[in-house]
C-alpha positions in Angstrom: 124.6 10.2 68.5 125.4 10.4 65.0 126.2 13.9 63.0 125.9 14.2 59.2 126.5 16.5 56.6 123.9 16.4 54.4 123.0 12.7 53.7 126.6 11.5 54.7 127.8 10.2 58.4 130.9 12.4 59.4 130.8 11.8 63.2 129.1 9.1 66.1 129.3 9.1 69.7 128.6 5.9 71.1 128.1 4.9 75.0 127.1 8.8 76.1 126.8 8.5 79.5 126.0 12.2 80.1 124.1 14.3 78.4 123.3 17.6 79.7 121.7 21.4 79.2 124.5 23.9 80.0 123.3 26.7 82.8 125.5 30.4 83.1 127.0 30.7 86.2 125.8 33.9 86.9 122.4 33.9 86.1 121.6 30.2 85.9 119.9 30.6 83.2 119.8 27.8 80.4 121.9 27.7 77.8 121.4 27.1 73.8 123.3 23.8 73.8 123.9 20.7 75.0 126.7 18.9 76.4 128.0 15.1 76.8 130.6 12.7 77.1 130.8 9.5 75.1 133.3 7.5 73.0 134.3 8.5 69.5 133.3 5.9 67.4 135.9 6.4 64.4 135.2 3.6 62.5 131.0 3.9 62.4 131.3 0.2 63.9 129.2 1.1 67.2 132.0 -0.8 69.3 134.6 0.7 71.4 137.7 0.1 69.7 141.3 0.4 70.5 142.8 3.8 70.6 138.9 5.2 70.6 138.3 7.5 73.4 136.0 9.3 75.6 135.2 12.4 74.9 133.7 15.9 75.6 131.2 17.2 73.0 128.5 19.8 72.6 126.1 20.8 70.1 124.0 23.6 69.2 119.7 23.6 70.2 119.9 26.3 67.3 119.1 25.7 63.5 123.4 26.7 63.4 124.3 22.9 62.6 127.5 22.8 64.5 129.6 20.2 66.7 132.4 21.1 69.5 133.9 17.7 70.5 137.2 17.1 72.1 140.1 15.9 69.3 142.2 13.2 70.7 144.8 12.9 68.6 145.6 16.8 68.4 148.7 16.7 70.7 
């Protein structure tokens, strides 16, 4: 999955093996997003390289053009 801004790559997801619509746990009603897991391609290379991880991400099934994704290094 690749995410741009504007004409310009700023983000891929490579090897997703889940990708899913999130549900409330109340109501069960679907949410407006989507959620996966796949590795953080860093490099744009569309190998999994050392030190690139799997990941949690979600994204928006609004015009809002956002990403969530889990930051690996933040620690």
């Amino acid at each position: 999955m690749d995410v741009y801004a504007g004409n310009k790559l700023v983000k891929r997801f490579i090897k997703i093996d889940k990708l899913s619509t999130a549900y409330g746990t109340n109501d069960n009603r679907p949410r407006p997003y989507r959620y996966g897991y796949g590795y953080d391609d860093k490099n744009f290379n569309f190998k999994v390289d050392k030190g690139e991880k799997k990941v949690y991400f979600e994204f928006s099934d609004y015009s809002t053009s956002y990403i969530f994704y889990e930051n690996d290094e933040a620690k």
